[in-house]
matplotlib code that plots the C-alpha trace (Angstrom):
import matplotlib.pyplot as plt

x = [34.5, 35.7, 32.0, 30.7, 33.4, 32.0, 28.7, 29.7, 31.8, 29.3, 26.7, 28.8, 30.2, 26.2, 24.9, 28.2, 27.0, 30.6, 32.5, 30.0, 29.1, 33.1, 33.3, 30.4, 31.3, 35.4, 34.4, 36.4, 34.5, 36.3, 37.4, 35.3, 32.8, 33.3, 31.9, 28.8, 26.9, 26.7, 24.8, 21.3, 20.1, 21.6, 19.8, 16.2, 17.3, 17.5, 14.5, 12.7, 13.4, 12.6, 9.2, 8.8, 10.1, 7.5, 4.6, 4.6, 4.4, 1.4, -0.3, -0.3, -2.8, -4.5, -7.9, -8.4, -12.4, -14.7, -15.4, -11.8, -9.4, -10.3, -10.7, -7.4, -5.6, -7.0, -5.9, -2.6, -2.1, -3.4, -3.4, -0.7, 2.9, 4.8, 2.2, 1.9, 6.0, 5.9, 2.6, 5.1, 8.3, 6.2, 4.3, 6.8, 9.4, 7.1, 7.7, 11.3, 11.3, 9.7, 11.9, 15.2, 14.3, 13.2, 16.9, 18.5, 16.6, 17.8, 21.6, 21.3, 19.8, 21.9, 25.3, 24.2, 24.3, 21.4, 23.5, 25.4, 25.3, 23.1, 19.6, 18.0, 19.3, 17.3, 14.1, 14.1, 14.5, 11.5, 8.8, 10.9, 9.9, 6.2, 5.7, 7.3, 4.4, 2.1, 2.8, 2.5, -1.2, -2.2, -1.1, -2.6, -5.7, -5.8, -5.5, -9.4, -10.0, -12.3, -9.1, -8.6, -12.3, -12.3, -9.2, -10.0, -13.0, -10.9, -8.6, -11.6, -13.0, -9.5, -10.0, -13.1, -12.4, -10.7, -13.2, -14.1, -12.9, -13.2, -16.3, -14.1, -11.4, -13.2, -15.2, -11.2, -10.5, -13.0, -14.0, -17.6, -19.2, -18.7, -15.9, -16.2, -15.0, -14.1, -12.0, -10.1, -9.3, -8.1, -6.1, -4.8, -3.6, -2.1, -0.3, 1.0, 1.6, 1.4, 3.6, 6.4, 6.8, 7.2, 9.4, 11.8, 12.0, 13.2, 15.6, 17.1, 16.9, 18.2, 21.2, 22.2, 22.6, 24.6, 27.2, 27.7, 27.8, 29.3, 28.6, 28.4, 32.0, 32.0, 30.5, 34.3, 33.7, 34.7, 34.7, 32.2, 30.1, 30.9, 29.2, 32.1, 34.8, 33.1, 33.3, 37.2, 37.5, 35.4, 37.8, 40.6, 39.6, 38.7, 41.9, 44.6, 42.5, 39.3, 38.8, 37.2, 33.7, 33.7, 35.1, 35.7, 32.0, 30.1, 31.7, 29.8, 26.8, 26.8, 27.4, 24.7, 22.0, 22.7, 22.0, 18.8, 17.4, 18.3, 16.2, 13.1, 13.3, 14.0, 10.9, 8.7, 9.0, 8.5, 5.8, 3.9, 2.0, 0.3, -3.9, -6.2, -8.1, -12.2, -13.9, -14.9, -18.8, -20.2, -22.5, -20.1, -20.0, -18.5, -15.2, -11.6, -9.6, -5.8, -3.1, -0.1, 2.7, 4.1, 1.0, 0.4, 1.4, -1.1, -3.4, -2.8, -3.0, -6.2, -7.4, -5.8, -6.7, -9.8, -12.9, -12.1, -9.0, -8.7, -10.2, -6.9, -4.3, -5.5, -5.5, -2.6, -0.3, 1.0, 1.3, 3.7, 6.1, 5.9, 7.3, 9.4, 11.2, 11.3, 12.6, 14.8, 18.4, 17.6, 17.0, 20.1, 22.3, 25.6, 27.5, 28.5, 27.6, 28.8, 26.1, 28.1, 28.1, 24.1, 22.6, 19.1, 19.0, 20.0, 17.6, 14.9, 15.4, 15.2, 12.4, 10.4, 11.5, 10.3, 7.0, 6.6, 7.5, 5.2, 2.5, 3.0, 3.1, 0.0, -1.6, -0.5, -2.3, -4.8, -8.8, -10.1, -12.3, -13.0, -16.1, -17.1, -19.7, -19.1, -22.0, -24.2, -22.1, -24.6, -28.2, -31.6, -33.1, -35.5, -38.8, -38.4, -38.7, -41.4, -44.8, -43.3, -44.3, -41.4, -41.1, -40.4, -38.1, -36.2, -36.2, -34.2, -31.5, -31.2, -30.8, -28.4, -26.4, -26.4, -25.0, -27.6, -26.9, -23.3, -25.2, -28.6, -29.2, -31.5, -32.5, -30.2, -26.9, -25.3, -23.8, -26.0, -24.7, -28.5, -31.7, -32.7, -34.5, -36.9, -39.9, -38.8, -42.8, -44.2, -42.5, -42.1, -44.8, -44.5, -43.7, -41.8, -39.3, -38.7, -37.9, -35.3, -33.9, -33.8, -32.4, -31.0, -31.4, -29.3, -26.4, -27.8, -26.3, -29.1, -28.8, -30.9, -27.9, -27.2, -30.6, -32.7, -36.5, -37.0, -35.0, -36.0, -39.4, -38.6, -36.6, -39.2, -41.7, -39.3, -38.8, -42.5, -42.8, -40.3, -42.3, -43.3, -46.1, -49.3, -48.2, -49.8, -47.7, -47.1, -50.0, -50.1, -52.4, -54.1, -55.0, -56.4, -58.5, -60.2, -62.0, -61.6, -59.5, -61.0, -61.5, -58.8, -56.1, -56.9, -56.9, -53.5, -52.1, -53.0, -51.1]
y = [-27.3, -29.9, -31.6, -27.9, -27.3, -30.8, -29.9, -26.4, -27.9, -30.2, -28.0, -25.3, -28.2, -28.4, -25.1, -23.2, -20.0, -19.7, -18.0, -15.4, -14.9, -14.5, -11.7, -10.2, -9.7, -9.1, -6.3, -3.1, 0.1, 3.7, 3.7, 7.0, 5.2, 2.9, 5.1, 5.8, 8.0, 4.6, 2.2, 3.5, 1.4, -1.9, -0.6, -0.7, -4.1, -5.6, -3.8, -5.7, -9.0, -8.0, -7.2, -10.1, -12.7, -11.0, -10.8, -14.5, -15.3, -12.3, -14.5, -18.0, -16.0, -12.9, -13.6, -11.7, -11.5, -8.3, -10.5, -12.0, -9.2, -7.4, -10.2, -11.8, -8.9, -9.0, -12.7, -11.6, -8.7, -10.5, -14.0, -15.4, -15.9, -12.7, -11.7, -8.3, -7.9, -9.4, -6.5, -4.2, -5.3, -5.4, -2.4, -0.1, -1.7, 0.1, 3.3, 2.7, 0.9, 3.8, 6.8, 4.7, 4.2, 8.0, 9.1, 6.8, 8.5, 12.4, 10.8, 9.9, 12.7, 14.6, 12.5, 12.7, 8.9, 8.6, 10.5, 8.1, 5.1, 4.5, 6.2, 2.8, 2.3, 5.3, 4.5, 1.2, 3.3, 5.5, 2.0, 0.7, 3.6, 3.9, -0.1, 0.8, 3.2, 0.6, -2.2, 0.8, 1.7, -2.0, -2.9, 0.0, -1.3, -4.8, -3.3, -2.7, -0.5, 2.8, 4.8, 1.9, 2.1, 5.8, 5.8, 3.0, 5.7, 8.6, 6.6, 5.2, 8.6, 10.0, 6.8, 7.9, 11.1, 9.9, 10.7, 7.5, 4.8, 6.3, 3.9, 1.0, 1.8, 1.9, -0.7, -3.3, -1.4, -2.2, -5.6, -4.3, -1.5, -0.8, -1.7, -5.0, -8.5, -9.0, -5.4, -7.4, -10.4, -8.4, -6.0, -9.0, -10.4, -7.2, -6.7, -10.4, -11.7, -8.8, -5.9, -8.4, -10.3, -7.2, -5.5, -9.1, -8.7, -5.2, -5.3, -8.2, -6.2, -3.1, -5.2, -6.2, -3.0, -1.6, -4.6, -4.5, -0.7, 0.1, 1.8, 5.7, 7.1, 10.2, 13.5, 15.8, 19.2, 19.4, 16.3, 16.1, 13.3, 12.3, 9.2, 9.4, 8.9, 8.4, 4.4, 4.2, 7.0, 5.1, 1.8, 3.8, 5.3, 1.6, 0.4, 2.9, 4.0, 0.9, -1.4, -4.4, -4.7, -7.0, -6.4, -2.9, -1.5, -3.8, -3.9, -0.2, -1.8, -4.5, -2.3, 0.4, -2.7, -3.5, -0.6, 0.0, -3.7, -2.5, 0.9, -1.2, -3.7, -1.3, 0.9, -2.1, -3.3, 0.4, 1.8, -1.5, -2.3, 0.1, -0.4, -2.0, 1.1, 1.0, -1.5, 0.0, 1.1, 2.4, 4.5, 6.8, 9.6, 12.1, 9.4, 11.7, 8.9, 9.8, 7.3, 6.7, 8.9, 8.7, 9.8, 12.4, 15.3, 13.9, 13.9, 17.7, 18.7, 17.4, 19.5, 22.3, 22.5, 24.3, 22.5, 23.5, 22.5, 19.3, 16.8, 18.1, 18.4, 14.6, 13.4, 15.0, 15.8, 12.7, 11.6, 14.7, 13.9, 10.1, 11.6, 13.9, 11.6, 8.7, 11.2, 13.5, 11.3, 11.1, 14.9, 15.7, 12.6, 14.1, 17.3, 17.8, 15.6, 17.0, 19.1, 21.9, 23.0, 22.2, 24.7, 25.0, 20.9, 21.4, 24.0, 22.0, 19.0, 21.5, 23.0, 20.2, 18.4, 21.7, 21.1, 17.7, 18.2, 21.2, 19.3, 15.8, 18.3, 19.6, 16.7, 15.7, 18.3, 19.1, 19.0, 18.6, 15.9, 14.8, 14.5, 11.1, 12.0, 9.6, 9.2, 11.2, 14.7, 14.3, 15.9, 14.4, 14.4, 17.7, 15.7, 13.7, 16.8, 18.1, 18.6, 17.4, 19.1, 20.7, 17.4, 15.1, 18.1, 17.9, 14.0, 14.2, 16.8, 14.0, 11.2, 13.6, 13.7, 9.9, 9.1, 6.8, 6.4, 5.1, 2.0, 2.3, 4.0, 6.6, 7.8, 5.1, 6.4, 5.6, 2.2, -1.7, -3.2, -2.3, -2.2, 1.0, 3.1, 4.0, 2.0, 1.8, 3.0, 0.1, -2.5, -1.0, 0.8, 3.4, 1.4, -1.3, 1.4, 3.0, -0.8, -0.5, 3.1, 2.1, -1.6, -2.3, -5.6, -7.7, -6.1, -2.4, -1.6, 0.0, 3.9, 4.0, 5.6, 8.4, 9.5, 11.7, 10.9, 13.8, 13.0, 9.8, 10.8, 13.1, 10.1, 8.0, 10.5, 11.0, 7.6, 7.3, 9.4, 7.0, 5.3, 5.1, 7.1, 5.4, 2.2, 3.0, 2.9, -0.6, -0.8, -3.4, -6.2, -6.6, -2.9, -3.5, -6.6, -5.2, -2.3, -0.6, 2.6, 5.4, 8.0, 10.4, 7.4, 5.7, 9.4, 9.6, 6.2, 7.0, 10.6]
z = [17.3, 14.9, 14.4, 13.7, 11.2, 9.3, 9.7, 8.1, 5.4, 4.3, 4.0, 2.6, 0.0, -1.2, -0.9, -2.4, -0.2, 2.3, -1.0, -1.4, 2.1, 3.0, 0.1, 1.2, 4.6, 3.4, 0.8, 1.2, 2.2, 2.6, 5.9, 6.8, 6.0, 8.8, 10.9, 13.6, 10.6, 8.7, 11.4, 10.9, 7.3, 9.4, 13.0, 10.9, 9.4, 12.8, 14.0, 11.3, 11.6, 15.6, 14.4, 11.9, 14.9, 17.4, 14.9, 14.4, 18.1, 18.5, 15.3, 17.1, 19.5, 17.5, 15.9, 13.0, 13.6, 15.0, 18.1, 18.7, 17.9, 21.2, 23.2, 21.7, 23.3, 26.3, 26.8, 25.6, 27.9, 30.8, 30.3, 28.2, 29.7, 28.7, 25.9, 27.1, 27.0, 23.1, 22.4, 24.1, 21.7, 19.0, 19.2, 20.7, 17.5, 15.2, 16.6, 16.5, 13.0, 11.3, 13.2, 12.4, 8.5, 8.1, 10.2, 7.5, 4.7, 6.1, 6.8, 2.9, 1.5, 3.2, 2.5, -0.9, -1.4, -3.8, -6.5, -9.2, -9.0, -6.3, -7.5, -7.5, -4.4, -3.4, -4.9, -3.8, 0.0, -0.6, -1.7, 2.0, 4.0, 2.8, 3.3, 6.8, 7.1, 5.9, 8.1, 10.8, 10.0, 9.5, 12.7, 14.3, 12.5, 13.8, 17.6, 16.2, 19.6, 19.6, 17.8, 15.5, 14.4, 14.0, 12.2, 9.7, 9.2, 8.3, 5.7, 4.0, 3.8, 2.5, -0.2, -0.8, -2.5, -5.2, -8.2, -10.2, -8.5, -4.9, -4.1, -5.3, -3.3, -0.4, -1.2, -1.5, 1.3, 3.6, 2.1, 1.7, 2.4, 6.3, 8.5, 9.4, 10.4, 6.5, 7.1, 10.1, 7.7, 5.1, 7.2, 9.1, 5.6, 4.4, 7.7, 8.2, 4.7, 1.8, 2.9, 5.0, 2.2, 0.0, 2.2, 2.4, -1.3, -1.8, 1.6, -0.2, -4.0, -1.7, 0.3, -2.7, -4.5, -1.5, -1.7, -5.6, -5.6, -2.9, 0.2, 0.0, 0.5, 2.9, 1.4, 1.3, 0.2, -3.5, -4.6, -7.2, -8.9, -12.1, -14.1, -16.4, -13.5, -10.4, -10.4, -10.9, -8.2, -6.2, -6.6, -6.2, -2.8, -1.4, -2.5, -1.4, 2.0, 2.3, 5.4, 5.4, 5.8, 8.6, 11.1, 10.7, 9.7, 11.2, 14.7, 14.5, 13.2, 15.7, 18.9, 17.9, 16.9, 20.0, 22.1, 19.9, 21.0, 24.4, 24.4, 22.6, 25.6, 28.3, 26.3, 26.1, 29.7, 31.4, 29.4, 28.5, 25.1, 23.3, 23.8, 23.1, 24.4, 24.7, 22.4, 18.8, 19.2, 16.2, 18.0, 20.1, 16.9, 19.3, 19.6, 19.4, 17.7, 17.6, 15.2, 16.1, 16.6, 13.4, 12.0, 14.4, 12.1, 9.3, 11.8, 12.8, 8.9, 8.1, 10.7, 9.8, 5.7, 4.7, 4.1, 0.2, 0.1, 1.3, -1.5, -3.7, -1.5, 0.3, -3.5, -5.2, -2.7, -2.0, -5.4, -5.5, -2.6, -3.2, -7.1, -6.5, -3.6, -6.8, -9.3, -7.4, -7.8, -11.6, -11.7, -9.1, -9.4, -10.1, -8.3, -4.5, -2.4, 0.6, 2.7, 2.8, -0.8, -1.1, 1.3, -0.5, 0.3, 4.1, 4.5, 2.5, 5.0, 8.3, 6.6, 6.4, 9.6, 11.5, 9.8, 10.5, 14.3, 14.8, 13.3, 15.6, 18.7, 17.5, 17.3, 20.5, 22.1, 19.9, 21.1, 17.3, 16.8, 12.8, 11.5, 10.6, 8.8, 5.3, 3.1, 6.2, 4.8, 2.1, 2.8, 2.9, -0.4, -0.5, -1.6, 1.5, 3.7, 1.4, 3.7, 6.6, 10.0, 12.2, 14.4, 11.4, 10.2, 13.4, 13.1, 10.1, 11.6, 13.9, 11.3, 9.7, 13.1, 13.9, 10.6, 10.1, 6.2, 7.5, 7.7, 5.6, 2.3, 1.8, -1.9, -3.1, -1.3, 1.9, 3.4, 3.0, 6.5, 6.9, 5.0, 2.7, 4.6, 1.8, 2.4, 6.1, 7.1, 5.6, 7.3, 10.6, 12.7, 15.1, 18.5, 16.5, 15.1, 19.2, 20.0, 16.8, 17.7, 21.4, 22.0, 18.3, 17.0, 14.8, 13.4, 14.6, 18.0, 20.3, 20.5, 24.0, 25.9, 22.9, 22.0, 24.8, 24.7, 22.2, 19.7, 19.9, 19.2, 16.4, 15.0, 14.5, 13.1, 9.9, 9.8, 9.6, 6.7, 4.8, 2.3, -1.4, -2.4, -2.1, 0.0, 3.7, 6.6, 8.7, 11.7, 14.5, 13.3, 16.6, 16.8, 13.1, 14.4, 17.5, 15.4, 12.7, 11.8, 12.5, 9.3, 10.0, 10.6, 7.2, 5.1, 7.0, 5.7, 2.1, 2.6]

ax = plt.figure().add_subplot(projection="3d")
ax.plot(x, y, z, "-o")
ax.set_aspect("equal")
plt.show()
């Protein structure tokens, strides 16, 4: 004991921190604040330094590539000494980071502690919780399973619909135009440096608002918030009836942190980590990808909104709650604070929580499938299907369907992970583009098992008619070489 206390003391003689971390912990809070509706802000602070502690062990072993991410997690949830258990902690902490820092958010809006002085202290809450959500969808993201894939889809589509600089911000999004191994990277980086490195900064910004202002005395009926008298109130209270931080307050903290760790390990080591589920295949169109729970209800709405009304409400809705959650305190930051003389604010916050609940169970259960139909939703230019005969008509419903422009342009629109399809008929002929359609080649996957015979057929006849007028259509050399073409064939290659 005596060579810690000189260990202590010298360091403490060099780094001058013991003073301020003795007042810190010593400061005087009102003693009902002490109490069990007080430990959920310190419950998501251990949470996160859970997930930051578990991340870095799941990095040493992640590869951030389209090849390795899978794979990665395979080793770790089969191979690697308790790497399943740290997926479990880690993905399973999520889950309970993001429902703790949304209960402290409803305890606070409804205690009323984001009135004077503590607005910033509430606005610095709100940019917490959405980077909570953040790290959430980029570490669903770097599962990079079938729901993963799918999902990455729908938020680059939401991105997408942003007039002007939609392309764009896809386009940083994505880190090109298709999902990816440069997505992975960039995800990867978002998720392991960006947002935890943002979110240390304002935990630290909002720790140390809470100790200089004060944490929120208990909401009594009647006592109302005044800037011109609230501070000296506020000293008064902690002097005449305050208890000392530590060990008052925090034994509370301490004993309900601990029984959250407890429920996250017991969770973790019953239900398991959370996927990798199928591999992400570009092909399976029909996939039902689901995000997490916490996105369940967002999920469940975008279903639900009309075709018409979903470019404005995906655009400008959040723009409105993320406002109105920054500028309520400044509007409403003086008055009751107690819940029972703000009724329209209790019945705002059940309002919405109903919402948000009917919505998640709705997702749960819900059988709708989105369409991932990107640049595809837009149709085949009319003078390509000009002339065309009912097969190669068909051929393109089925080009529609496949979402082959997800991948290849067409009329100067659609994705460049593959060629533009314009002049496709001039490079490929007939039995070379089945071979293409049918086992894939190069970054193209094969579409043998999803295309029936038919459609295959009808395929390739559109694509055949894909080509600048007159440039003929590709023909196999040998054919050419053993006789000539035949009358009909060559009027037919200058069509």
């Amino acid at each position: 004991m005596r060579l810690i206390k000189d260990v202590g003391e010298w360091f403490d003689f060099r780094l001058k921190l013991g003073k301020p971390i003795r007042e810190a912990m010593g400061h005087p809070v009102p003693r009902n604040t002490a109490s069990w509706a007080y430990v959920f802000g310190s419950a998501s602070l251990t949470v996160m330094m859970l997930q930051f502690v578990t991340g870095i062990c799941l990095a040493l072993v992640y590869v951030p590539s389209a090849d390795g991410a899978w794979n990665s997690l395979q080793t770790l949830n089969h191979q690697q000494a308790f790497g399943w258990f740290i997926r479990a902690l880690h993905g399973w902490g999520s889950n309970f980071m993001v429902a703790l820092v949304i209960v402290h958010m409803v305890q606070v809006f409804l205690f009323g502690a984001f009135k004077f002085p503590r607005e910033l202290t509430w606005i610095v809450g709100v940019f917490l919780l959405l980077m909570t959500l953040g790290m959430a969808f980029t570490g669903q993201v770097l599962r990079f399973d079938q729901d993963a894939y799918w999902g990455l889809g729908i938020g680059a589509s939401v991105m997408g619909r942003f007039p002007l600089i939609g392309p764009k911000l896809v386009h940083l999004m994505l880190g090109g135009p298709i999902i990816a191994g440069e997505t992975l990277s960039r995800f990867f980086a978002i998720h392991v440096f960006i947002i935890p490195s943002m979110l240390m900064a304002f935990v630290g910004v909002h720790l140390l608002m809470v100790l200089k202002l004060g944490i929120n005395d208990w909401p009594m009926p009647g006592r109302v918030v005044k800037r011109e008298t609230y501070l000296k109130e506020y000293h008064e209270l902690t002097q005449k009836d305050g208890v000392p931080f530590f060990p008052d307050a925090f034994r509370k903290d301490l004993i309900f942190s601990g029984l959250i760790v407890i429920a996250l390990v017991l969770c973790a080591a019953i239900k398991g980590p959370i996927g990798p589920g199928g591999q992400p295949d570009p092909t399976v169109v029909q996939a039902i990808p689901r995000p997490d729970f916490f996105f369940l209800w967002a999920f469940s709405a975008l279903a639900l909104l009309p075709a018409n009304l979903e470019t404005p409400l995906l655009i400008v809705a959040p723009v409105i709650v993320v406002g109105f959650l920054v500028a309520f305190p400044l509007i409403s930051g003086t008055g009751e604070k107690s819940w029972l003389r703000r009724p329209i604010a209790v019945i705002t916050m059940l309002l919405a929580l109903v919402i948000l609940a009917a919505l998640t169970q709705l997702g749960v259960s819900s059988p709708w499938s989105p369409v991932m139909d990107a640049w595809s939703s837009a149709p085949v230019p009319q003078k390509l299907l000009e002339g065309c005969t009912a097969l190669e008509r068909q051929g393109a419903v089925v080009f529609q369907g496949m979402q082959c422009r997800n991948c290849h342009s067409l009329g100067g629109e659609g994705g460049q992970r593959g060629p533009a399809l314009d002049a496709v008929a001039t490079r490929l002929t007939e039995d070379q583009l089945i071979r293409q359609v049918l086992q894939g080649r190069g970054n193209m996957p094969a579409y043998g098992k999803n295309l029936s015979p038919p459609e295959t057929t009808a395929l390739v006849a559109f694509l055949r008619t894909l080509r600048p007028a007159g440039r003929p259509k590709a023909r196999d050399a040998s054919l050419l070489s053993a006789r000539p073409a035949p009358p009909n064939e060559i009027d037919e290659s200058k069509r």
